[in-house]
N, C-alpha and C positions, 0 to 999 in steps of 0.2 A: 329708810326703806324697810316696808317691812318683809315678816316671813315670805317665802314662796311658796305656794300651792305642795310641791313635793315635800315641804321639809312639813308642812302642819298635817301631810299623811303621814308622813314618819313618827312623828309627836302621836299621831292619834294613836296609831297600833301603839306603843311605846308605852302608852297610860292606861293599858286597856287592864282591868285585873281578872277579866274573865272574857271567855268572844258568846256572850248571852244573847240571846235576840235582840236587845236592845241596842247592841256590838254591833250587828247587822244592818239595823234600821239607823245608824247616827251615819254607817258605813255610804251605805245608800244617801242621805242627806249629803254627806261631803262628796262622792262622786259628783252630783248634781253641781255643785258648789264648781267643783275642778271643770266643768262644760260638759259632762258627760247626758247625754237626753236621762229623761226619769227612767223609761222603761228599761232603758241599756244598764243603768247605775242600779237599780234593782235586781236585776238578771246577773250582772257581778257580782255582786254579793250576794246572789242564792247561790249562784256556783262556787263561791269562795265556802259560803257555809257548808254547801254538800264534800266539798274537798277535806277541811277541817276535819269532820264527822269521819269518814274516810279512813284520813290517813292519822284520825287520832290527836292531830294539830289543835295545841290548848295556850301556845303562848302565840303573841303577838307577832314579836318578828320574824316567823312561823310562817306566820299566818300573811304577812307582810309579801314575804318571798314566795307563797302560793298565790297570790291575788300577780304578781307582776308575770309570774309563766301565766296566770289565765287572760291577762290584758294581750302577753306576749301572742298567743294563739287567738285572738281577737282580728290580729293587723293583717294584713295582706302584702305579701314580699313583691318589691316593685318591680324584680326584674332587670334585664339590663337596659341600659339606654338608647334610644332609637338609631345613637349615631356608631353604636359597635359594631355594628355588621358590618362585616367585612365588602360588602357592594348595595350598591342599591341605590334609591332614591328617598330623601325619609323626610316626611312634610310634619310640624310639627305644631300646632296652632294654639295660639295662649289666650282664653278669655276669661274674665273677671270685671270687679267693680271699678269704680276707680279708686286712688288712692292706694292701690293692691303693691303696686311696684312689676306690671307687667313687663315695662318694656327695657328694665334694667335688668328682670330675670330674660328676658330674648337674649341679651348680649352676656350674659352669665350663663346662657346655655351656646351660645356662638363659641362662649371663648373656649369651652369644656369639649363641642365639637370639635373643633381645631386640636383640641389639646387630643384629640383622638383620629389625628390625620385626615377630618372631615375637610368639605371645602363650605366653609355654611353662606349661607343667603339669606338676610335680614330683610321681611316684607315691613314696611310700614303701613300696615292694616289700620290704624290709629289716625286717620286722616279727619275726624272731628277736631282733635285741637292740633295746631302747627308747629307748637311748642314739643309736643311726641315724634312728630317726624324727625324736627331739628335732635331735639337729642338722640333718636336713633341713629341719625347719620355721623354726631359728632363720636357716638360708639361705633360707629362702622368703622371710624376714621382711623380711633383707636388701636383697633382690634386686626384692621387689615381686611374687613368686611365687609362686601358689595352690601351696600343697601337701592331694595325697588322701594322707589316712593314716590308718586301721585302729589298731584296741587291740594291745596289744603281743599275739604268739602268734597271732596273726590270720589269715586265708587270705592269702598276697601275691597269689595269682589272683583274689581280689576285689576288692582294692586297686585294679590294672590293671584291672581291669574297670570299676569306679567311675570313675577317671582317663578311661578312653575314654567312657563313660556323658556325663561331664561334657564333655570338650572336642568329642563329637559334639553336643551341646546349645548349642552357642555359647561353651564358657567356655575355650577354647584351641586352639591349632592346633599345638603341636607338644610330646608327652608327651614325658616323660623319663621312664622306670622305674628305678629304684634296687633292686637286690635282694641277698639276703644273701650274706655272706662265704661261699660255698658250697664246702669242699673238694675238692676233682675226683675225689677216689677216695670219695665217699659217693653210693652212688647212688642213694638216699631222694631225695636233695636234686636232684641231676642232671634226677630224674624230675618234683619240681618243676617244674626250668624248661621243663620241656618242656610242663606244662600251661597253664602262664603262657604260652610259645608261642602253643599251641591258642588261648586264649583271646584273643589280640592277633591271631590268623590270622581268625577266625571274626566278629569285632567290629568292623573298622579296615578290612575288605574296600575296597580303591580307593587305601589310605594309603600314603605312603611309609615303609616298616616294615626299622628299621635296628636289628642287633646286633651290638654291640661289646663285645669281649673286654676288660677293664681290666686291663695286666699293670703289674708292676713290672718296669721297665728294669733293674732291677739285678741279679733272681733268674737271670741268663743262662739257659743251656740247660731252668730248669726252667720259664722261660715254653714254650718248643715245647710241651714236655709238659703241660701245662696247657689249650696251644693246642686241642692233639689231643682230648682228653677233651673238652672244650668242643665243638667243633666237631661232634664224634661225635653228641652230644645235641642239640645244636640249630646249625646251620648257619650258622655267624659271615659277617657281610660286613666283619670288619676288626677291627682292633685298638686302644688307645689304650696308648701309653708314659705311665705315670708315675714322676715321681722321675728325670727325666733330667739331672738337677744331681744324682746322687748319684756321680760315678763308674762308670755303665754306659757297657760298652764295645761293645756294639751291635752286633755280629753278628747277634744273636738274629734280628734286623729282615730278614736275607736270606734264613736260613731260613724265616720264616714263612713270607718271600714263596714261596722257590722250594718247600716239603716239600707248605705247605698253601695255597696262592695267596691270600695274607690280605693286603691292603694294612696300612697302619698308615695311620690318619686322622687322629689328632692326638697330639703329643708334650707331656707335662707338664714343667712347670721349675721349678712352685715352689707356693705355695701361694694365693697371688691369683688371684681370676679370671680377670684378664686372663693369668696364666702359662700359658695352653694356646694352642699354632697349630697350624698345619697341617702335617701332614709334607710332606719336600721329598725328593724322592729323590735329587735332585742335589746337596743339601747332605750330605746325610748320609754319602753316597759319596764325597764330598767329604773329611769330617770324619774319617770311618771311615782313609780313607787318609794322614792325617798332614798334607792338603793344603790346609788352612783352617783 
């Protein structure tokens, strides 16, 4: 297996014997390389170079530990989670590709609610293939959590609607919506979620109403792209990393922040429930720069 993305940034500052423009421009090349967009990897290393200048900064690993506070002040802190408030109603909607691991992170955020005295309500939104319902309800079964779910081919905006229907009647305080592997360039489906929107805007009035993008950590730059799309149709408050045990090397994460101001709110690692936390911006800047 070879090096990882943080360790050949570490090498790099490490062999540097002077930070010359050339330092700068190879700098830039390997941001690009790590997923970082052109423009964003440029613009860190102008700022890295104006810090250097600065503060006088001539060695490397120097130079290392100022690029990771400037990535660090790059990210956007998540916040707390929809299900901490102490009352309320809190609708929580997850869309992405497929292949993303939607509906394993639904029951990874049920069980997290729970674990925070929530009473959660898994919607099976995901009513294109019948194999995503079944496994949401064998997580239901799991977990001890009501799952609303609809005949396969079903409306998924009546699914969420029944889900709200119910947890506004006493039977939950914090919905989870699961919905389908949705391709970003189909815009049938797109237009879906924007009725699903409507109908979670129009129903849940007062609620704490959270959408999150489910990317795969690994697909680099074509999570932005995805982001974009996403975001376009219905207006993200954040992100969720999964598959961050697979070798993602996590730029993508600065771009979201700085192109489309998307926090990331929790990172996946593995397939247990408990494998989701919360992002840390200072770890990760941390990690990103070779320094943890």
């Amino acid at each position: 297996m070879g090096i990882t993305f943080s360790e050949r940034l570490k090498q790099f500052f490490r062999i540097q014997p002077s930070l010359s423009d050339e330092f700068f421009e190879e700098l830039t090349d390997l941001l690009v390389e790590g997923d970082f967009g052109p423009a964003g990897a440029y613009q860190a290393a102008e700022k890295l170079r104006g810090v250097c200048k600065k503060e006088k900064i001539t060695q490397g690993d120097e130079a290392r530990l100022a690029l990771s506070r400037l990535l660090e002040g790059v990210l956007i802190p998540p916040g707390s989670p929809p299900w901490s408030a102490a009352q309320g109603l809190a609708v929580i909607l997850l869309l992405g590709v497929n292949g993303v691991g939607k509906t394993t992170t639904a029951a990874k955020l049920a069980y997290h609610g729970r674990l925070d005295n929530r009473k959660p309500l898994l919607a099976a939104g995901d009513t294109f293939r019948a194999a995503a319902v079944e496994q949401l309800k064998i997580h239901g079964s799991r977990l001890g959590v009501r799952v609303v779910a609809h005949k396969h081919g079903g409306d998924p905006a009546a699914v969420v609607y029944d889900a709200l229907d119910a947890a506004l009647s006493g039977g939950g305080d914090l919905i989870i919506a699961d919905t389908a592997g949705r391709m970003h360039t189909r815009s049938a489906l797109v237009e879906e979620l924007k009725k699903i929107d409507r109908v979670v805007e129009a129903k849940a009035q007062g609620a704490r109403y959270i959408k999150w993008l489910v990317l795969d950590a690994t697909t680099g730059r074509n999570a932005l792209a995805q982001a974009r799309t996403f975001n376009d149709a219905v207006p993200l408050d954040g992100v969720i990393l999964t598959k961050c045990d697979s070798g993602a090397k996590g730029g993508v994460v600065f771009s979201l922040a700085a192109e489309l101001g998307l926090p990331v709110a929790f990172t996946c690692d593995g397939e247990g429930y408990e494998h989701m936390k919360p992002f840390d911006p200072r770890s990760h800047a941390l990690t990103f720069s070779g320094l943890a």
